[in-house]
C-alpha positions in Angstrom: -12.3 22.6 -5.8 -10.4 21.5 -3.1 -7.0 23.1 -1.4 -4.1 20.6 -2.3 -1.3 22.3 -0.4 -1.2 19.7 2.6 -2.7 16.9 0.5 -0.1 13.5 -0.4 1.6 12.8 -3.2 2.4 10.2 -5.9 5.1 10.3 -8.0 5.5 7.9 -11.4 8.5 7.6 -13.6 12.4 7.9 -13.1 14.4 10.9 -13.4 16.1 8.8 -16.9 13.0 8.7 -18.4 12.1 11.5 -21.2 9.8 13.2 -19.3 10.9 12.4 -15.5 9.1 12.1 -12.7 5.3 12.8 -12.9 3.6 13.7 -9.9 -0.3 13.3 -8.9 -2.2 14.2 -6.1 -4.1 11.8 -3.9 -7.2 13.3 -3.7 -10.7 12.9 -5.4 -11.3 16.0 -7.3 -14.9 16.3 -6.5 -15.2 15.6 -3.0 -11.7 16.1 -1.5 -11.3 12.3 -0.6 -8.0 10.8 0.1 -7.5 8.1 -2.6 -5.6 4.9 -3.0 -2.6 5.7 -5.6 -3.1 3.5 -8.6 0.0 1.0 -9.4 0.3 2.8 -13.0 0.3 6.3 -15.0 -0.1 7.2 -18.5 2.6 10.1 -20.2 2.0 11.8 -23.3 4.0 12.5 -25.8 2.0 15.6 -26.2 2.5 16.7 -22.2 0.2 16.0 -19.8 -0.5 12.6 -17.9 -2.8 10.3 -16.4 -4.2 8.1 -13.4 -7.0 6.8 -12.6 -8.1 5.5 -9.2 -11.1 4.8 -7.1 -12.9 7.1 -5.3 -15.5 5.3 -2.4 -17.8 8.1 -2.7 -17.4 9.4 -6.3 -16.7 6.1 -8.3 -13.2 6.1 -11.0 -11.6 9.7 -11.1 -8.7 10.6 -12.8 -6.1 12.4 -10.0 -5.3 15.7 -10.3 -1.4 15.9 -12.1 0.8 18.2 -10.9 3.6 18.6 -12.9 7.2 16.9 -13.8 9.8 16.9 -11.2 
């Protein structure tokens, strides 16, 4: 697993919305790519979220979510 600390962010959402602003990180997963933030992002009403982007090495990988803001 990568370290994330100096990685960039995406964040989704708007601080109306029921569950605020959801933040991802940029960053394949597997290989520790930078990644191109995907226009969209899934919430659920059960917590959690979801984006999917591109990796050029890996293929589609879901971002790593960080939390709500």
């Amino acid at each position: 697993m990568c370290d994330y600390e100096e990685s960039p962010r995406v964040s989704y959402g708007d601080a109306d919305d029921e569950f605020g602003i959801g933040v991802f990180i940029r960053v394949c997963p597997h290989c520790g790519r930078f990644v191109k933030a995907p226009e969209k992002a899934q919430f659920f009403l059960a917590g959690g979220a979801e984006a999917k982007s591109e990796c050029s090495k890996c293929g589609e990988i879901e971002l790593p979510f960080e939390g709500y803001f």
